[in-house]
SELUMMAR-809656 format. One record per residue (C-alpha): y, z, x. Coordinates in steps of 0.05 Angstrom, whole numbers, plus 32768, in hexadecimal, padded with zeros to 4 digits. Each point is the difference from the previous one (the first is absolute). Example, Ala and Ser with C-alpha at 12.3 -4.5 7.8 and 13.67 -1.06 7.14 Angstrom:
REM residues 2
VOVEX;7FA6;809C;80F6
VOVEX;8045;7FF3;801B
END
This chain:
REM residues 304
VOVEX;7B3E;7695;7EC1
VOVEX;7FF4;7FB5;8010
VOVEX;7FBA;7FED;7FE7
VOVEX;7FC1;7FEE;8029
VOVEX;7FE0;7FEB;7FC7
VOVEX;8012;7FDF;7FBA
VOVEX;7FDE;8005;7FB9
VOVEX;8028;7FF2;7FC2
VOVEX;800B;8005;7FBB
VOVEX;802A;7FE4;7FC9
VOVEX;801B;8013;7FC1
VOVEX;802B;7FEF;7FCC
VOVEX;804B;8000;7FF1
VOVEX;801C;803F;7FD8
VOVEX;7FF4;802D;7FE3
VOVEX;7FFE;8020;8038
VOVEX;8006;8050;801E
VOVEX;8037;800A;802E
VOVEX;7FFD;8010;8048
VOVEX;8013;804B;7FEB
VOVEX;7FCF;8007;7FC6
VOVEX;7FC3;7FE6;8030
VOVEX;8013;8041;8030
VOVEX;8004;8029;7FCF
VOVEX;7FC3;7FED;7FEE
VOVEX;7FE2;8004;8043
VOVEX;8016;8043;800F
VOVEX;7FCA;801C;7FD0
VOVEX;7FD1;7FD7;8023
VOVEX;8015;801A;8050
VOVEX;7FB9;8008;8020
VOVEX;7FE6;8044;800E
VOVEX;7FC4;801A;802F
VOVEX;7FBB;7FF4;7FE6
VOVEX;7FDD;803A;7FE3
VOVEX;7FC5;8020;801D
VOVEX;7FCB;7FD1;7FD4
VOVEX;8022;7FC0;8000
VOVEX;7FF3;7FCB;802C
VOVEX;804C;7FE6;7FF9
VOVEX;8042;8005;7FE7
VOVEX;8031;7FC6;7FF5
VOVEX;804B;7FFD;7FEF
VOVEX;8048;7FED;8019
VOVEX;8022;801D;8045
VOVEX;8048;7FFF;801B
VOVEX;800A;7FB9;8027
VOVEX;8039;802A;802D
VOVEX;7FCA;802D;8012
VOVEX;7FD2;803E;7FFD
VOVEX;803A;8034;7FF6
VOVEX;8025;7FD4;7FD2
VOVEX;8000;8007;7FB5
VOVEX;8018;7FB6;7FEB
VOVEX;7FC7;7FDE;7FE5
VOVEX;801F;7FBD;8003
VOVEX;802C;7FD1;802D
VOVEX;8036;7FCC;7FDF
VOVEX;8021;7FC0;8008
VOVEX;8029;7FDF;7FC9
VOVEX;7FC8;8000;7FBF
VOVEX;7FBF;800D;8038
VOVEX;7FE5;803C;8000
VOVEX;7FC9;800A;803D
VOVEX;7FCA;803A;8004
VOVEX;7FC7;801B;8027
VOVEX;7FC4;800E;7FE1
VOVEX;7FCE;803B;801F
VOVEX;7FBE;8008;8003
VOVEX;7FE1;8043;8010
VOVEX;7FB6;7FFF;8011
VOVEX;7FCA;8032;8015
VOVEX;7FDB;7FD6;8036
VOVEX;7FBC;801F;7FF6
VOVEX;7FD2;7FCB;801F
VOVEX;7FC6;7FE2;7FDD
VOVEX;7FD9;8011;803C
VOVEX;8012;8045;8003
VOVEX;7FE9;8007;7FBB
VOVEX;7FC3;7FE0;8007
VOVEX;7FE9;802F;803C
VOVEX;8004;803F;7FE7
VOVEX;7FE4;7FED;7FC4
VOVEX;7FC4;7FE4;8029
VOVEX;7FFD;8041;8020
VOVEX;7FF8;8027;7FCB
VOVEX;7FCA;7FDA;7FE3
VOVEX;7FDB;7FFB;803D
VOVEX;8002;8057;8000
VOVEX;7FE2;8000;7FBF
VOVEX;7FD2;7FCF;800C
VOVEX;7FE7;802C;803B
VOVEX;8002;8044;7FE8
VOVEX;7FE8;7FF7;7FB9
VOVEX;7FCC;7FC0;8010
VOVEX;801B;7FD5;7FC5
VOVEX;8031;7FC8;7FF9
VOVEX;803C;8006;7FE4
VOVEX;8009;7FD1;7FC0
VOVEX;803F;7FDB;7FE4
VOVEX;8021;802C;7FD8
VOVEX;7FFB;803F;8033
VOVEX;8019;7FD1;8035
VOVEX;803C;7FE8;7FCB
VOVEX;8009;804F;7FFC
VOVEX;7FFC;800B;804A
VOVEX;8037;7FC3;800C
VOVEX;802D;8025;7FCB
VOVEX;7FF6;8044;802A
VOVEX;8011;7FD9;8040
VOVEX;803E;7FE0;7FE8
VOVEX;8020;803D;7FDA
VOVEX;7FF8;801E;8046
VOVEX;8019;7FCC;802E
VOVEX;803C;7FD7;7FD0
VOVEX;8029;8038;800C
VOVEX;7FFA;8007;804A
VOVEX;800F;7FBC;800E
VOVEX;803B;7FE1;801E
VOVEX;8036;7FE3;7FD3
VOVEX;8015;7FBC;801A
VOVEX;8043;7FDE;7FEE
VOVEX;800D;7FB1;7FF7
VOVEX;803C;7FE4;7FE7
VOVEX;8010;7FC1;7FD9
VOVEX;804B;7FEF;7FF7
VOVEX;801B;7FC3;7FC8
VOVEX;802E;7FF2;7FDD
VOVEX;8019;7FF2;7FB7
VOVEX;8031;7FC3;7FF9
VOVEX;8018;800F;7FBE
VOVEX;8037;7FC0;7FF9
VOVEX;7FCD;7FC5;801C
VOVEX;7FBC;8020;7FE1
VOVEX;7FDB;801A;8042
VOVEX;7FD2;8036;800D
VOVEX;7FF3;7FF9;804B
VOVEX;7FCE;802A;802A
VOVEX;7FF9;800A;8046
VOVEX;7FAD;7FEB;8004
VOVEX;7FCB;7FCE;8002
VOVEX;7FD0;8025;7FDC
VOVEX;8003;7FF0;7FB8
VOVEX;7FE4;8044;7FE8
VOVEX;802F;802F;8020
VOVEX;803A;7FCF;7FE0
VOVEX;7FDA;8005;7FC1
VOVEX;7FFE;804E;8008
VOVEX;804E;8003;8013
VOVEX;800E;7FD5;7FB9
VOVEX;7FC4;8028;7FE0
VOVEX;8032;803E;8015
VOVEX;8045;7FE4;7FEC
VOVEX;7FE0;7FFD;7FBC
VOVEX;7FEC;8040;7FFA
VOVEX;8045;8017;8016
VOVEX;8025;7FCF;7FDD
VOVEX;7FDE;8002;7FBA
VOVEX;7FF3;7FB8;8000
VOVEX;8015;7FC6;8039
VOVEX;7FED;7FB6;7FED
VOVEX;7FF3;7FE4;8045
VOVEX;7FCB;7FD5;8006
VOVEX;7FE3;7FDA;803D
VOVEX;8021;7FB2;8010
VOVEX;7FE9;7FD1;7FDA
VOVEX;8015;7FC2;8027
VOVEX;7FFA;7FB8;7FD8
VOVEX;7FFB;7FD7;8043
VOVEX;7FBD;8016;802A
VOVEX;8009;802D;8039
VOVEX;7FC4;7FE2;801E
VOVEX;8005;7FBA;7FF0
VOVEX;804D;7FFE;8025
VOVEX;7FEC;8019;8037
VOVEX;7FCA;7FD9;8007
VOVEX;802C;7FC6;7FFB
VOVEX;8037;801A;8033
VOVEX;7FCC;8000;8031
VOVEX;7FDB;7FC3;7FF3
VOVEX;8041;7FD6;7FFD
VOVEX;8032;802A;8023
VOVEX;8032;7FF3;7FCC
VOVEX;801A;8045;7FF1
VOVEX;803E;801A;7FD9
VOVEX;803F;7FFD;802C
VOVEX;8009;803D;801F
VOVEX;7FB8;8015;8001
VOVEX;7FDF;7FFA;803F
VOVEX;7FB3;800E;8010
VOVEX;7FEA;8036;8030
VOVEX;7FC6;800C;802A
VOVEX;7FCD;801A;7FD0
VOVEX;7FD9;7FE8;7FBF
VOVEX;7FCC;8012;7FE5
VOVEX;7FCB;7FC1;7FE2
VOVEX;7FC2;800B;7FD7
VOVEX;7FD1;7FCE;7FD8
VOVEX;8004;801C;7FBA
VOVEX;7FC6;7FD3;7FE5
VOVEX;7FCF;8019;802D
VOVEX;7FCF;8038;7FF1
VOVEX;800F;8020;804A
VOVEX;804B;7FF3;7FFC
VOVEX;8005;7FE7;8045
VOVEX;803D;801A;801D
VOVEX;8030;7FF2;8037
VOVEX;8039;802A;8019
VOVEX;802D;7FEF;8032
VOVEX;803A;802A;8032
VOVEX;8030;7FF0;8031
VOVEX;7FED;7FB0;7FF7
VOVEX;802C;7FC5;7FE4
VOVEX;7FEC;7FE8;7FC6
VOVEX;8016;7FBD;800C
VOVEX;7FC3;7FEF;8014
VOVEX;7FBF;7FCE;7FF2
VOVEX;7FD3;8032;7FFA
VOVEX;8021;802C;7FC9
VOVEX;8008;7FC0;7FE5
VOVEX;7FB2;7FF1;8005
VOVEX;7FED;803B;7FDC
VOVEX;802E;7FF1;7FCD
VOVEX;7FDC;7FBB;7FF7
VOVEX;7FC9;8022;8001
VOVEX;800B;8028;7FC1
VOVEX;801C;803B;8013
VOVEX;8048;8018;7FDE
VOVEX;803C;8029;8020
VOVEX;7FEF;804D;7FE1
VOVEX;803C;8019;8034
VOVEX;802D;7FE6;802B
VOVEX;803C;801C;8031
VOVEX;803F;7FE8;7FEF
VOVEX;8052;800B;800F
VOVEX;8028;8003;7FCA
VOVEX;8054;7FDF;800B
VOVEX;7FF5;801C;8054
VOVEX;8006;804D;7FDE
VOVEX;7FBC;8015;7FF8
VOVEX;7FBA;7FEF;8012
VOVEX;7FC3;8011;7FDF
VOVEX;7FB8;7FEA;7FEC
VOVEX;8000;7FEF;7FB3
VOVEX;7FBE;8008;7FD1
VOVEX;7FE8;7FD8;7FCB
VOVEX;8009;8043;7FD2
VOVEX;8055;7FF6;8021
VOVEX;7FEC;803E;801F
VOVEX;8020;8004;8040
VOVEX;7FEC;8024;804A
VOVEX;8021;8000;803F
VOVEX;8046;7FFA;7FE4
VOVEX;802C;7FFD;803F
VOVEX;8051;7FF9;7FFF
VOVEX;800B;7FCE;802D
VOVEX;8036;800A;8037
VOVEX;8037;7FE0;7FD9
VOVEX;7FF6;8040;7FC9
VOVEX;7FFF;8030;8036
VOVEX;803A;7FF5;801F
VOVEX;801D;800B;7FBF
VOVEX;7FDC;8045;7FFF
VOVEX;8021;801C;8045
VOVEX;8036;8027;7FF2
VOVEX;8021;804F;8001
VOVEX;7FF2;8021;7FC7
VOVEX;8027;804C;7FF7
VOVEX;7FBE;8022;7FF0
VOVEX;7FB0;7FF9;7FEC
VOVEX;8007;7FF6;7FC3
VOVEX;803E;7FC8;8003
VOVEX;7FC7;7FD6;8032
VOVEX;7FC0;8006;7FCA
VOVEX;8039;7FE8;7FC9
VOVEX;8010;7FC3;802A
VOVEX;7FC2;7FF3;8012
VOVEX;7FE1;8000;7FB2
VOVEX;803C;7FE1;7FF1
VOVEX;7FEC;7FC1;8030
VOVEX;7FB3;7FFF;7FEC
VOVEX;8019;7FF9;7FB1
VOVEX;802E;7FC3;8017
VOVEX;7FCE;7FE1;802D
VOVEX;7FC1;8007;7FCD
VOVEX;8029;7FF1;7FC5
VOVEX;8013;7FB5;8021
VOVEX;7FC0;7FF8;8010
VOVEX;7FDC;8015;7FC1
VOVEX;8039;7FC9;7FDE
VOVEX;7FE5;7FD1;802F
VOVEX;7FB1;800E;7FF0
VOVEX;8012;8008;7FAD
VOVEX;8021;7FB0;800E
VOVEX;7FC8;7FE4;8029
VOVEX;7FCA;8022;7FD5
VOVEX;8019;8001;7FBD
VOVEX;8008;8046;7FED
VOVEX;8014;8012;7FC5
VOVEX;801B;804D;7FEB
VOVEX;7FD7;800E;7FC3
VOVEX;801C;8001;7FBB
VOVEX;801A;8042;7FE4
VOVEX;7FDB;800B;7FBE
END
């Protein structure tokens, strides 16, 4: 259950649910198959597993989930033909055209006969609620889907006051400045990636950059030039890599070889080895979210 991808949230100090009130209130909201009109159905599954009925996965005051998405993959295309087909026979066997609200009725027809033959596709997104530090942590880069996962805590939970970070030192601005002067925190080391745009220009000229130092004089042209550090790759204390966003949204998290070694070991059965292994990705991510809430100034919002 190590991440690949990082997008957080933070919230205040208690009052707070405890780890056994959130799966109780989760079990209400365990996802079920999409019925034959809906495009989708959302909710929580097992992180041990399709057979398993646990909804959750704990360490200390963590408690992690997965969250499901169930979706009918009826392609736009697929859509679009057959209603282009049937148009085109009435077009030729009654010598008229077909107007805008017959062809709204003809879509309707269409998709009340096609939704429920369509495939049901499954994609998971696991997390995490740090209960005692103020994290909600989700396994993406795509700020909707974390916005759905909190969107569906809240439902489940009643109410859940995480909001996105709020950092009081620019994202953008340091890492512009670890770039342009190589002066960067100690035990923070730059990658092999950024990511450089020209935010007063119109066009937004941009530059990305892979598998290249960055200790170089021609990132450090374009910086010169105008153009500010929107991403960069970075290793956090030798224990994990990773390519930071201005947003401290984070891609491409790697544990680093010094974490892994940790991570080899006999476990007695399945379900011991995911326990370790969640166990590991809370330590890891929790220094390294204490790290970015230092460098970046974020502050857990106030508890009204």
């Amino acid at each position: 259950m190590f991440p690949r991808n990082l997008t957080a949230f933070r919230f205040g100090t208690p009052p707070r649910p405890h780890v056994r009130d959130i799966l109780e209130a989760l079990a209400d909201y365990r996802v079920r198959e999409p019925g034959p009109m809906e495009f989708a159905a959302t909710g929580f599954v097992s992180p041990y597993g399709r057979t398993d009925d646990r909804l959750g996965i704990c360490h200390e005051n963590v408690l992690g989930f997965v969250y499901q998405v169930r979706a009918r993959d009826l392609k736009a295309s697929a859509l679009n033909e057959e209603i282009a087909k049937r148009v085109e026979k009435i077009s030729q066997e009654e010598g008229r055209k077909v107007g805008g609200r017959e062809r709204r009725s003809i879509r309707d027809d269409v998709l009340n006969e096609l939704l429920p033959r369509a495939m049901v596709t499954v994609s998971n997104t696991a997390g995490w609620i740090d209960l005692d530090n103020g994290w909600l942590v989700v396994d993406t880069r795509t700020r909707q889907r974390a916005e759905d996962v909190l969107t569906e805590l809240r439902s489940a939970l009643g109410s859940f006051p995480a909001v996105r970070l709020a950092p009081e030192e620019s994202p953008r601005r340091l890492m512009t400045h670890w770039l342009s002067t190589l002066e960067l925190p100690q035990g923070i080391t730059l990658g092999d990636e950024a990511e450089l745009r020209d935010p007063a220009t119109a066009t937004g000229a941009l530059v990305r950059v892979r598998r290249q130092n960055l200790d170089t004089d021609e990132i450090r042209e374009h910086l010169r030039g105008g153009k500010q550090c929107f991403a960069v790759g970075v290793t956090v204390d030798d224990r994990l890599s990773l390519v930071l966003s201005e947003d401290l949204s984070m891609r491409s998290v790697r544990a680093t070889d010094v974490v892994l070694d940790q991570a080899i070991t006999e476990h007695e059965s399945v379900d011991a080895e995911i326990d370790s292994r969640f166990a590991l990705a809370v330590l890891e991510v929790r220094a390294l979210f204490d790290r970015l809430a230092v460098l970046f100034r974020i502050p857990r919002p106030e508890v009204v």
